[in-house]
MMTF fields as JSON, N, C-alpha, C and O atoms, coordinates in Angstrom:
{
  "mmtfVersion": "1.0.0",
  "mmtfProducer": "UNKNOWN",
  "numBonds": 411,
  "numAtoms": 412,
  "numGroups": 103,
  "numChains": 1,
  "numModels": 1,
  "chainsPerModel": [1],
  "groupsPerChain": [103],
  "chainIdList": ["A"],
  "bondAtomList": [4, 2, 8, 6, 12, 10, 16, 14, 20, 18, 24, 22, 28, 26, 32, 30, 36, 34, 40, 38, 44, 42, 48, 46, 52, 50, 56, 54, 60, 58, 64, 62, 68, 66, 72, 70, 76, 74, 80, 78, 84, 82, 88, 86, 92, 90, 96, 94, 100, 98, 104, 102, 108, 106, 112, 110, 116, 114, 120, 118, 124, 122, 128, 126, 132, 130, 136, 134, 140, 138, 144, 142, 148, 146, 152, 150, 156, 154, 160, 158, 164, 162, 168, 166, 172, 170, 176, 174, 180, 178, 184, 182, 188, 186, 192, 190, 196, 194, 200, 198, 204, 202, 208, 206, 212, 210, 216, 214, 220, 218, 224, 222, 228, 226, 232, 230, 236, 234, 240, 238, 244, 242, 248, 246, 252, 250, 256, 254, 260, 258, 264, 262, 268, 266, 272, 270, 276, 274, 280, 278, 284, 282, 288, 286, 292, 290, 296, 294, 300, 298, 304, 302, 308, 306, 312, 310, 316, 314, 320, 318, 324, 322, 328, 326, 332, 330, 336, 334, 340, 338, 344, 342, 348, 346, 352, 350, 356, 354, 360, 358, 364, 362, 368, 366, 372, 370, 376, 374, 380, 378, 384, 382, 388, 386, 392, 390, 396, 394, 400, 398, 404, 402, 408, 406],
  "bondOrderList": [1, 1, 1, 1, 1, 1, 1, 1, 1, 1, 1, 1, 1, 1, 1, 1, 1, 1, 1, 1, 1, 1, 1, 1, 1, 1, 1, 1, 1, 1, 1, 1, 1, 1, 1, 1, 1, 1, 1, 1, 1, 1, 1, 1, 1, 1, 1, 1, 1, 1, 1, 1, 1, 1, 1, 1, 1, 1, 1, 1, 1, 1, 1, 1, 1, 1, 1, 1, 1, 1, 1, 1, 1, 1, 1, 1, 1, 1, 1, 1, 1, 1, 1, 1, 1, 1, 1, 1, 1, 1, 1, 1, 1, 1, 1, 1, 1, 1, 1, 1, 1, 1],
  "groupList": [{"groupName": "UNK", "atomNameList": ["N", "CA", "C", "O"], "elementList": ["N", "C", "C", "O"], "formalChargeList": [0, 0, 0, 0], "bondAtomList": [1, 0, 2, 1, 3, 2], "bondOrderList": [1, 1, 2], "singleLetterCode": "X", "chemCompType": "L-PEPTIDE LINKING"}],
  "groupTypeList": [0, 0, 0, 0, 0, 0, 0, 0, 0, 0, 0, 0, 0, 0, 0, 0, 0, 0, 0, 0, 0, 0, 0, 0, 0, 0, 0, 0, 0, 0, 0, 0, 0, 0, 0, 0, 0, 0, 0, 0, 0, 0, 0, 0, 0, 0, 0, 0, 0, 0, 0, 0, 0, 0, 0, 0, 0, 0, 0, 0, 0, 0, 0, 0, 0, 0, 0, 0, 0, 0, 0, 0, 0, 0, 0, 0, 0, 0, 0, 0, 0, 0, 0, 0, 0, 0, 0, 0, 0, 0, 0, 0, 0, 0, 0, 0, 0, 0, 0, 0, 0, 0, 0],
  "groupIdList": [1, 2, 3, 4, 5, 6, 7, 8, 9, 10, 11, 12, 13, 14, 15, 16, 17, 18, 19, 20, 21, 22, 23, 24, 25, 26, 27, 28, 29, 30, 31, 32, 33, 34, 35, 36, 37, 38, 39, 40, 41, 42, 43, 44, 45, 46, 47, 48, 49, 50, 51, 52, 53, 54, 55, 56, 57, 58, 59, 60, 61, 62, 63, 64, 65, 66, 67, 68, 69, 70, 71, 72, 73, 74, 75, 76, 77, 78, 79, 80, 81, 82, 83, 84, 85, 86, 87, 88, 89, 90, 91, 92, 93, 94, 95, 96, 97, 98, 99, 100, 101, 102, 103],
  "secStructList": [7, 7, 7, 7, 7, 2, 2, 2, 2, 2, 2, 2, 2, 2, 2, 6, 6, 7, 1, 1, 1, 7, 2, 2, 2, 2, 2, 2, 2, 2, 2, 2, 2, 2, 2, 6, 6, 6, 7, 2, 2, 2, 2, 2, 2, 2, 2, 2, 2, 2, 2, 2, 2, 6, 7, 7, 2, 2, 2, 2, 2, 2, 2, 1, 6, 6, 6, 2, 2, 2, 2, 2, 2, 2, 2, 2, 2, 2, 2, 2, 2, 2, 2, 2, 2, 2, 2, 2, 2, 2, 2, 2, 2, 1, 6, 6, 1, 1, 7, 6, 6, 7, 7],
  "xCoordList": [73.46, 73.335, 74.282, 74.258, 74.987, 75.703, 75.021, 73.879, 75.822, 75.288, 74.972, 75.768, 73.614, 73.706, 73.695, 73.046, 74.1, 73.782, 73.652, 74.315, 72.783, 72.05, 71.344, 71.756, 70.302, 69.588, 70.387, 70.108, 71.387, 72.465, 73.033, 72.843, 73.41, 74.298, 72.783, 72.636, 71.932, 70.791, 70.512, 70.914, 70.093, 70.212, 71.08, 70.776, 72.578, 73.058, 73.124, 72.922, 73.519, 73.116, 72.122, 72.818, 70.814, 69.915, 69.529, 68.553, 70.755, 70.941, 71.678, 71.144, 72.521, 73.914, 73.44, 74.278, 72.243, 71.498, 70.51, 69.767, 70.632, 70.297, 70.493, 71.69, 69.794, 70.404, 70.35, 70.66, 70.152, 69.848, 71.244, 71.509, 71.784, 73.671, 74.411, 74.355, 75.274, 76.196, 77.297, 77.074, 78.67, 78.895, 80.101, 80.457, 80.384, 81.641, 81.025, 81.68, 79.347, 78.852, 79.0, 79.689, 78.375, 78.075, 79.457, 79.287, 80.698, 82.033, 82.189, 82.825, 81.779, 82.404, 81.434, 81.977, 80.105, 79.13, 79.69, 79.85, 79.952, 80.756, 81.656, 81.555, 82.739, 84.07, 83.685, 84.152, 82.763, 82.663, 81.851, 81.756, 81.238, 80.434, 81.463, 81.216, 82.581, 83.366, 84.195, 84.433, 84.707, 85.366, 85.212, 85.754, 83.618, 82.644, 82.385, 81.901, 82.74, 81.792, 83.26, 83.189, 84.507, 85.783, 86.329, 87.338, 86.182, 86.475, 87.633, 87.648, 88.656, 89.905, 89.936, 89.992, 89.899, 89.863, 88.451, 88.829, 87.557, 86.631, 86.892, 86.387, 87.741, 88.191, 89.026, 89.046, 89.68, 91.276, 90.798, 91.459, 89.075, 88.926, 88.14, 88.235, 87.383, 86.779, 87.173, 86.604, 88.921, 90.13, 90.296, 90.309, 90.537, 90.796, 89.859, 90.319, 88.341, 87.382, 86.988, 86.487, 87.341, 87.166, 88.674, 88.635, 89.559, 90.733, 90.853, 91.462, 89.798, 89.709, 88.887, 89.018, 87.603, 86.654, 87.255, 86.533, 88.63, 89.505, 88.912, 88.957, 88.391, 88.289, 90.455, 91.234, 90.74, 92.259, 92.256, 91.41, 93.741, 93.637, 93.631, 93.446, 93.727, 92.603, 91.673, 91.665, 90.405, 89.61, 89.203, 88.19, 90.153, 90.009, 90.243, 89.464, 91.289, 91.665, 90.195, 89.437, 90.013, 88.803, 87.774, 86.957, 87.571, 86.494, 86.411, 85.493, 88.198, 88.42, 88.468, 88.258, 88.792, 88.678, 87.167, 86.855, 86.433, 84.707, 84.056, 82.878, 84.665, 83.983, 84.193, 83.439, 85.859, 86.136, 85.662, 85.58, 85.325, 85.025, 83.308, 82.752, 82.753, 81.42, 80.898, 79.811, 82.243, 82.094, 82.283, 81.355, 83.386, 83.614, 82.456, 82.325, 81.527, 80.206, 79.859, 80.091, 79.177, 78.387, 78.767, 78.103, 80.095, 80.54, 80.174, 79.258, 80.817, 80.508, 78.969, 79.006, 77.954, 77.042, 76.23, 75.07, 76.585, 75.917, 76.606, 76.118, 77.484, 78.314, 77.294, 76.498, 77.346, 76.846, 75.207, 74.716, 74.517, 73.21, 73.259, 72.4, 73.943, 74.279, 74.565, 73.541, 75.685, 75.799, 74.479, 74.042, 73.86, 72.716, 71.731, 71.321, 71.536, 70.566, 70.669, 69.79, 72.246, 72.55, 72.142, 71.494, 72.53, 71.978, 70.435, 70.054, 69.645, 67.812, 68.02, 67.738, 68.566, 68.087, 68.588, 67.842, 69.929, 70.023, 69.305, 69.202, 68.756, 68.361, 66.832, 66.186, 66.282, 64.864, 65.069, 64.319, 65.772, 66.339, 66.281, 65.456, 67.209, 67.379, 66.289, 66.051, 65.302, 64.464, 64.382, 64.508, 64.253, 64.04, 65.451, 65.745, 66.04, 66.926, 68.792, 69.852, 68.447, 69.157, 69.477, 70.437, 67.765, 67.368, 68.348, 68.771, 68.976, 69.992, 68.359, 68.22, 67.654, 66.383, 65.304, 64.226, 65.805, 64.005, 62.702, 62.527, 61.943, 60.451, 59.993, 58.8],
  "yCoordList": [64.2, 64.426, 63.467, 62.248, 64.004, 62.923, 62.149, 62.403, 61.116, 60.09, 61.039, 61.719, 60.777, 61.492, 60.468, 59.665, 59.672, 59.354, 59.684, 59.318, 60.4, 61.191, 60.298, 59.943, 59.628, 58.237, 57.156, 56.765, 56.933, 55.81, 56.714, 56.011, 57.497, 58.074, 58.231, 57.959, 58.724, 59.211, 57.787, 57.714, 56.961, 55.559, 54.669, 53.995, 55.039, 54.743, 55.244, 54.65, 56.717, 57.332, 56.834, 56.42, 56.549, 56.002, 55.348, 55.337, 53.824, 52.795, 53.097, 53.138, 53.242, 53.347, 54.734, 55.476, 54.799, 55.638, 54.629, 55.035, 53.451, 52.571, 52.534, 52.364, 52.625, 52.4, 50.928, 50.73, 49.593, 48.811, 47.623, 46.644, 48.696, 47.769, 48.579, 49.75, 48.114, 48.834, 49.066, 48.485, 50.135, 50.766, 49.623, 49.4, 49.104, 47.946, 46.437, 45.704, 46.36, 45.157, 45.793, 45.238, 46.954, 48.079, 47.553, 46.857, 47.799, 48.005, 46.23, 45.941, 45.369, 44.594, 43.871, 42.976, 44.025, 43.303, 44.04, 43.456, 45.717, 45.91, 45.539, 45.372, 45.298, 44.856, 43.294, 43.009, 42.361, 41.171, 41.327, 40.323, 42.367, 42.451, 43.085, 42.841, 43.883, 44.145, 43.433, 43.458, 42.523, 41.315, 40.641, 40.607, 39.959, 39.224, 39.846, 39.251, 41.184, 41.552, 42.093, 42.796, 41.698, 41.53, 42.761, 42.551, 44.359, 45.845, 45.727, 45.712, 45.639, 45.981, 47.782, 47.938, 48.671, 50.05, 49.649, 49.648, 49.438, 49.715, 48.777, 49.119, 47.686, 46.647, 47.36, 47.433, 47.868, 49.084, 50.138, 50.601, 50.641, 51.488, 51.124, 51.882, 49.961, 49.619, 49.358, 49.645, 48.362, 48.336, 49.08, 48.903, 50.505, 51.711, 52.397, 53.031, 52.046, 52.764, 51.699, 51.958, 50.696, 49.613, 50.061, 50.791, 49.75, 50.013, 51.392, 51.595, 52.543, 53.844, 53.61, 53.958, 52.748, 52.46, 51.607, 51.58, 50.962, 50.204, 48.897, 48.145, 48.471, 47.066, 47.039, 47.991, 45.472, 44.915, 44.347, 44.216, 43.998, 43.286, 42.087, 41.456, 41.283, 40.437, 39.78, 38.551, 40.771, 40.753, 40.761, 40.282, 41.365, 41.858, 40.459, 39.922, 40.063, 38.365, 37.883, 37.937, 37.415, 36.197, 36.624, 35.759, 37.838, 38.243, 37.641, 37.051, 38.029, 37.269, 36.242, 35.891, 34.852, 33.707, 33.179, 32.017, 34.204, 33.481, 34.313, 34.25, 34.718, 35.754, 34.054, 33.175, 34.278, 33.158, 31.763, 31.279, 31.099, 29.899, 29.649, 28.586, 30.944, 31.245, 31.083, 30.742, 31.506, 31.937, 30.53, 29.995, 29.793, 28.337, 27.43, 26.362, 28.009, 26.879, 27.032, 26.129, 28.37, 29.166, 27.944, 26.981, 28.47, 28.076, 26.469, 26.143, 25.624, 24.598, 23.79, 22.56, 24.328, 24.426, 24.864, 24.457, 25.435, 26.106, 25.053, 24.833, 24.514, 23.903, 22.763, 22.592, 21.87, 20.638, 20.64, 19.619, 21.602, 21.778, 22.016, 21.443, 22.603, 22.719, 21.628, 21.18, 20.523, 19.055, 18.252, 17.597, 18.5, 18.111, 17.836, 16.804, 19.382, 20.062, 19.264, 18.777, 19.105, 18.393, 16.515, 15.872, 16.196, 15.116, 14.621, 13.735, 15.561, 15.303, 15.347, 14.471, 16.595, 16.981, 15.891, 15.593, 15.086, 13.908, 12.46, 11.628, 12.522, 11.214, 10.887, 9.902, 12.726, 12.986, 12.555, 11.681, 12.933, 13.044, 11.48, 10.992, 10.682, 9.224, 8.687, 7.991, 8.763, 8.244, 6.455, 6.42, 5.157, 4.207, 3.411, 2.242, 4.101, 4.271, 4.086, 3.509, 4.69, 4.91, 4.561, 4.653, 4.0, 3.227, 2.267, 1.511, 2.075, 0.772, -0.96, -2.183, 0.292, -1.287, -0.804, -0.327, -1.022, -0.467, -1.201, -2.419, -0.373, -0.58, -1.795, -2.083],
  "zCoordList": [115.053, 116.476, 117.213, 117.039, 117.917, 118.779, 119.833, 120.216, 120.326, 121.395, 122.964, 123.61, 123.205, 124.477, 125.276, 124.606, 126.735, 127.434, 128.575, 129.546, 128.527, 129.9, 130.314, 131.418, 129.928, 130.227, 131.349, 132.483, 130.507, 130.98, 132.324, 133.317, 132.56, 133.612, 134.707, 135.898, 133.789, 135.017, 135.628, 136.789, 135.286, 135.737, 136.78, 137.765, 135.966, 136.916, 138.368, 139.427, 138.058, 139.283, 140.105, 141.032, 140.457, 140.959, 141.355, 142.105, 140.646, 141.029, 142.229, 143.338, 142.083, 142.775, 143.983, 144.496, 144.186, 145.35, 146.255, 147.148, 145.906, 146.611, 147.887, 148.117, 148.928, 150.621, 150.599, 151.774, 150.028, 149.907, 150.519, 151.218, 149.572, 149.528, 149.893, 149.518, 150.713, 151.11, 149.705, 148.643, 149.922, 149.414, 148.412, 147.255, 150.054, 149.847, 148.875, 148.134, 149.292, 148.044, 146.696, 145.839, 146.456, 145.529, 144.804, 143.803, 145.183, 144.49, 144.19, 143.176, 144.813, 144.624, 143.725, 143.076, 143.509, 142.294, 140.769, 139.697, 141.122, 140.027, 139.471, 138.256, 140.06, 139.748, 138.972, 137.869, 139.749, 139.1, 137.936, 137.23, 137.571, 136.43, 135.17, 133.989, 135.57, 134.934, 134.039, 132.832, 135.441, 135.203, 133.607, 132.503, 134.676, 133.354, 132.112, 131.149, 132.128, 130.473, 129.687, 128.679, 130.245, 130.088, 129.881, 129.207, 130.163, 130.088, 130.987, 132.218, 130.096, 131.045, 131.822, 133.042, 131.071, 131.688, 132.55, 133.722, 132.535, 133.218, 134.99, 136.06, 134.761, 136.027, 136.632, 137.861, 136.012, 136.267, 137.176, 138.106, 136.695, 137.167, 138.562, 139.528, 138.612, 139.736, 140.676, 141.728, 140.562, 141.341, 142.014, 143.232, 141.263, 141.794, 143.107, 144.056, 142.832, 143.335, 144.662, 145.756, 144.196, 145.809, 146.524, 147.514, 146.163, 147.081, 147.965, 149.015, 146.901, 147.989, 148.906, 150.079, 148.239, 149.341, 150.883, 151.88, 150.87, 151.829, 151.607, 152.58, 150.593, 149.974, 150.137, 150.18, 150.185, 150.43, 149.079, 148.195, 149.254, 147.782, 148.163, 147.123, 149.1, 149.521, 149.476, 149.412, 149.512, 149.258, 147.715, 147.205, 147.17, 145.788, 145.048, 144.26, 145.406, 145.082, 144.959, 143.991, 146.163, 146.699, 145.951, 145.636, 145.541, 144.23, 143.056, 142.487, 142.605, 141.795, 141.705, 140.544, 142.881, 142.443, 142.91, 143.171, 142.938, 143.316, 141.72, 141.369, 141.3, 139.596, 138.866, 138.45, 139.038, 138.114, 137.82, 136.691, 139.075, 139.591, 139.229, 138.953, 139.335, 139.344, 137.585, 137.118, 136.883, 135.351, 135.002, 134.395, 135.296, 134.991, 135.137, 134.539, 136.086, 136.399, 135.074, 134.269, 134.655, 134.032, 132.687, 132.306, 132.215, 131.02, 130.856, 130.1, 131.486, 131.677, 132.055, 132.102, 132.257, 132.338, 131.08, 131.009, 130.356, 129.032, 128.152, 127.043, 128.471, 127.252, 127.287, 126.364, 128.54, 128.686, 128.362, 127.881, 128.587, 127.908, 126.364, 125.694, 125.896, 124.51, 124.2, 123.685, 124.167, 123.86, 123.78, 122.833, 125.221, 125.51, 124.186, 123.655, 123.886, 122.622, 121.626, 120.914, 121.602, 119.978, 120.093, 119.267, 120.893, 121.171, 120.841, 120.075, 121.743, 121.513, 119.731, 118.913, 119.533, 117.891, 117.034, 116.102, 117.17, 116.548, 116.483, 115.581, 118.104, 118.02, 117.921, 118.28, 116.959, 116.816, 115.436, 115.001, 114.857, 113.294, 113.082, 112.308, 113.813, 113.637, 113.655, 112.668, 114.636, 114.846, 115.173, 116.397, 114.739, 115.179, 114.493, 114.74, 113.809, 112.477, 113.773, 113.531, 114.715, 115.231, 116.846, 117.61, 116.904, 118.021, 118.469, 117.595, 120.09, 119.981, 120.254, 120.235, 120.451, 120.29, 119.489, 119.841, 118.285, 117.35, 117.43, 117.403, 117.518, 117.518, 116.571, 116.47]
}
């Protein structure tokens, strides 16, 4: 049987029937989600679909350097908790062994 995604399209659709957001946020949370999950055809195509919407490239920029800037927290932030991690887990391991003042 092949892949149906009727699910996935019906979904989206529904989303994207939201009166919630306008049309111009709509294009532009996409595009940064695009961005982020790194789909070149799929950014290519969102490009496409904001610039009809009269999104500027401009605007399209300042997306891009608030995706990017936003991703750099992210990264840097996961890294430094991760270091973090390794740290507790070593100096559980060491124990008094490793203490700079042992018990």
């Amino acid at each position: 049987m092949p892949y149906d995604d009727q699910l996935i399209v019906d979904h989206i659709r529904q989303t994207h029937a939201t009166e919630l957001l306008s049309e111009r946020e709509k294009h532009l949370i996409g595009l940064a989600v695009t961005m982020t999950r790194g789909c070149q055809v799929c950014t290519r195509n969102r490009i496409e679909k904001a610039r009809g919407a009269g999104l500027t490239d401009d605007e399209l920029n300042a997306l891009v350097a608030v995706t990017s800037a936003v991703n750099s927290g992210v990264t840097a932030a996961t890294a430094r908790v991760a270091f973090g991690m390794i740290e507790e887990e070593n100096a559980a391991e060491c124990g008094d062994v490793c203490s700079a003042s042992p018990q």
